[in-house]
N, C-alpha and C positions, 0 to 999 in steps of 0.2 A: 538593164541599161543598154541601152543602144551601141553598136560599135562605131565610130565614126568613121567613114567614107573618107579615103584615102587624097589630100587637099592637091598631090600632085601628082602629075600625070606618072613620075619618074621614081624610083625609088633606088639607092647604092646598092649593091652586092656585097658580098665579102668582098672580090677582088676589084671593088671600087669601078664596078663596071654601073651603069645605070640600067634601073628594071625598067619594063615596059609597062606601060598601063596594064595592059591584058596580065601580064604575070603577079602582078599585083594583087589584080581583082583574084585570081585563081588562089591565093596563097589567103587571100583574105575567105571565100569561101570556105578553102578546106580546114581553114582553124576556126571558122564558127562548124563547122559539119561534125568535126572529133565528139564534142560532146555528148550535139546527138544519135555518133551512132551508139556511142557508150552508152548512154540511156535505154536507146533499142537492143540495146546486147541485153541486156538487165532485165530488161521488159521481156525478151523472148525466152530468157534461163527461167524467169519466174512464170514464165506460161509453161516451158516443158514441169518443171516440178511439179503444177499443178495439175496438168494432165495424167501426171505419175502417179501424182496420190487420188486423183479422182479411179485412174484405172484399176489400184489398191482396194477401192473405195469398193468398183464394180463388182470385182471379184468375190470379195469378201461379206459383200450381198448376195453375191451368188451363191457363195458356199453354204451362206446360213440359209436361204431359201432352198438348198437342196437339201440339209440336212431337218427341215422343217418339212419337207416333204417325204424324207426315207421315215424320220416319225410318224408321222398321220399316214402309212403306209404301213410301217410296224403294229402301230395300233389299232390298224382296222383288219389287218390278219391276223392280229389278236384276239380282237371278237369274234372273227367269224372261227376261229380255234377252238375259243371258249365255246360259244353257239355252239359248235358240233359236239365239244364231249360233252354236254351238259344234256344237249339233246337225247343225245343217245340212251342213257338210264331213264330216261323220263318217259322216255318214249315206250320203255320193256315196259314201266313201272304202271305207265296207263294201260297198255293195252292186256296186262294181267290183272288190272284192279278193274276195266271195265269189265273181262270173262266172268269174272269171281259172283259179278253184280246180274248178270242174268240170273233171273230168276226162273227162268224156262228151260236152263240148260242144267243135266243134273252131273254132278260131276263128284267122282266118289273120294272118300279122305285121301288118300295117296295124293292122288293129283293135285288136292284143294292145298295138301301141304307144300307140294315142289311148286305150287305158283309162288305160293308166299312165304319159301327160302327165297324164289328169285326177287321173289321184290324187294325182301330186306337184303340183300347179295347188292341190287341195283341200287338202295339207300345208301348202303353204306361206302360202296365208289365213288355215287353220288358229293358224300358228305366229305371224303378224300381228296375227291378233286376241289372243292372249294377251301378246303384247312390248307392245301398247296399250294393255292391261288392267293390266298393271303397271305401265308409264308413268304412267296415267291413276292410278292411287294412290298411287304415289308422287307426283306434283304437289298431289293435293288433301289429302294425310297432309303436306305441306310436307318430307317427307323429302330429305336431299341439298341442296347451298348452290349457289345460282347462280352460274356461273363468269362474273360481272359483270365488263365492261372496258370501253373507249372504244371505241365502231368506228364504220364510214361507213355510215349508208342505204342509198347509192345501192350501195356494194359488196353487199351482201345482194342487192339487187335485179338485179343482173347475176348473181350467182353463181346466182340462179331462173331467170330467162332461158336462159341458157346451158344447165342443164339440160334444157329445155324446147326449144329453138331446131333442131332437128330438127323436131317433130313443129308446132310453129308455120309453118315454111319450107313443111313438105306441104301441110300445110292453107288456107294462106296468112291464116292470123289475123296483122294487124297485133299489136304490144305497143309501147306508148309509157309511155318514163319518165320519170316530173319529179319533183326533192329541189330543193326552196329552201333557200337558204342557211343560215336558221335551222332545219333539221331535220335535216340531215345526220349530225349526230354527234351521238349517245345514250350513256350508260351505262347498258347492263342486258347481258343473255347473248345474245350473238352468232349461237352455235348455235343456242339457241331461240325468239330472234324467228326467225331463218333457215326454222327449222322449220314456225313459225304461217303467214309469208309463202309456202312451198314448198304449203304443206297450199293456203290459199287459192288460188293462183294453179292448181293442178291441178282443185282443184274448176271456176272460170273458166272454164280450158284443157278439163274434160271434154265441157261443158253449152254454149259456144259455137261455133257453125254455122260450117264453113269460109267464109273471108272476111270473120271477126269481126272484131272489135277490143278487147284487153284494156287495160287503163292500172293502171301499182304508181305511185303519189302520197303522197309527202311531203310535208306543211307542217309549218311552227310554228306554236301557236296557246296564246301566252304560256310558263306554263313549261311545257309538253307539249309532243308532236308529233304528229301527227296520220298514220298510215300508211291507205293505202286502195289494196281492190284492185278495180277495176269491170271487169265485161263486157258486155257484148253479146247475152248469152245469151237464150234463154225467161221467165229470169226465174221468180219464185218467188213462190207462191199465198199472197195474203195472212193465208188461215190456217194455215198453214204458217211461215211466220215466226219465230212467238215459239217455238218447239222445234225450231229448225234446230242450236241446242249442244245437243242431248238425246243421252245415249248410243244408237245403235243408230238412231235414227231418221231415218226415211227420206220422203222428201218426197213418192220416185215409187218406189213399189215394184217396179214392171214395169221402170223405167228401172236401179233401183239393184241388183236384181239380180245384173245381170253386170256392174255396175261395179267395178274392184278397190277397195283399201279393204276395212276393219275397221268402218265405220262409226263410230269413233270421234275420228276426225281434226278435226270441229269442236270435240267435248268436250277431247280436249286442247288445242287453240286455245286451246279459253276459258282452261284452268286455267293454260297457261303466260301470258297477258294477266296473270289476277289475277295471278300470283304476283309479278309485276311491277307491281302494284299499279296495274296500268291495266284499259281496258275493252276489250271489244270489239262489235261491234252491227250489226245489215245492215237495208238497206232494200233493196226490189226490187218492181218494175213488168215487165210488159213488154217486152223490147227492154236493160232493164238491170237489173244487180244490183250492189250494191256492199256491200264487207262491209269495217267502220270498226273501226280499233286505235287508242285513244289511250294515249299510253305519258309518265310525267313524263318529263324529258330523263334524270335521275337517278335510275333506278327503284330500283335496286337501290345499293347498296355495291361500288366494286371489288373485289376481290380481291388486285388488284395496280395498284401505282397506277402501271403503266406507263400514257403518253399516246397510243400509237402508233394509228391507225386500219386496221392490220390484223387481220385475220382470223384 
């Protein structure tokens, strides 16, 4: 509705003084103007909001398109990782199965025999590197339920030893083990810590100088446990380090060469740790290396809620 237009020229004051026209018209202005600036106030708060949350908006496009982009980046130095070790034995395994097949060349049993150790040497790397490759997807796809139960520490850690305890006796590397009382008995999967610990302690056992000394160490450290396996060894370049769980990666290439292994043995480390909802971490100097699992006591949900601490 319309305001009507003021009928007289004059208007009273409080103190009975007469307004002017002009003062009028000004006071009738500014009380239609309140409204709208109030409106525009409203209008302008809900334009900053909007811009707020559009800039929310940008960001957060941004993030996901970079973290779409560090994947398809991840995955294609994944291929070309796989490509290269895959290459590699394929490439011994042809170029000894094409010799073998001359039939112009004569070549006497010795030889005929060390071709074809290497090629089955180069199969069966071959066939390691792919059981780890699906391992390693399966752990980080979370495919398959951890077969979680109660067991002892200290039992994992003799059953590594014992496999090892040959080639320790030759070489004469000490191995010393200590489980304190609160770390002994975990629930998470038996088999795959066994595994994490097996991987670790061979890595130890490959890189430390006969006459070494290794040490597998359990504590408690509140509700976790603290598993550690230290050596003796050369020890590891401090930039080298932070990509010692990288697939394929190789610290000492001259060295890693001919060491058995898939090169994947610390990336499944890591992924059976997480899936256990623990960590795992190395420091290394000089003269020592020690590479750190902390696991909750309870990583995992049993399966079966027998108590027993066997294997």
């Amino acid at each position: 509705m319309k305001r009507p237009w003021p009928r007289s020229s004059t208007r009273v004051r409080a103190d009975n003084e007469p307004m002017s026209a002009s003062a009028a018209a000004v006071l009738f202005i500014i009380a239609g103007a309140i409204p709208v600036a109030v409106s525009l106030a409203l209008v302008r708060g809900r334009l900053r909001a909007l811009e707020s949350a559009f800039a929310g908006v940008r960001l957060d496009l941004a993030a996901r398109d970079e973290a779409l982009r560090a994947a398809d980046r991840s995955r294609r130095q994944m291929l070309a990782d796989v490509s290269h070790e895959l290459r590699t034995p394929l490439t011994a395994m042809r170029g000894y199965l094409e010799t073998l097949q001359m039939t112009d060349l004569d070549l006497d049993a010795v030889t005929r025999q060390r071709y074809l150790r290497t090629i089955e040497r180069e199969t069966v790397r071959l066939d390691r590197i792919v059981e780890d490759l699906l391992d390693l997807a399966r752990l980080e796809s979370r495919a398959g339920a951890l077969n979680a139960r109660l067991f002892a520490v200290e039992r994992v850690f003799q059953h590594v030893m014992l496999r090892h305890e040959h080639e320790t006796r030759m070489r004469e590397i000490e191995v010393d083990v200590s489980v304190t009382e609160d770390a002994d008995q975990v629930v998470a999967d038996p088999d795959r810590i066994e595994q994490v610990v097996e991987n670790l302690f061979a890595n130890a056992l490959r890189y430390t100088p006969p006459g070494g000394h290794i040490e597998l160490r359990a504590n408690g450290d509140g509700d976790a446990i603290v598993l550690s396996v230290v050596d003796s060894g050369q020890g590891i370049a401090p930039d080298h380090v932070p990509f010692v769980f990288d697939r394929f990666y190789k610290a000492d290439p001259s060295r890693s060469r001919n060491a058995p292994g898939s090169g994947l043995g610390l990336s499944i480390a890591k992924a059976i740790v997480e899936r256990h909802h623990g960590s795992i971490g190395v420091t290394s100097a000089p003269g020592r290396t020690e590479f750190t699992i902390v696991l909750p006591h309870q990583s995992a949900e049993p399966r079966h809620q027998s108590t027993s601490t066997n294997l």
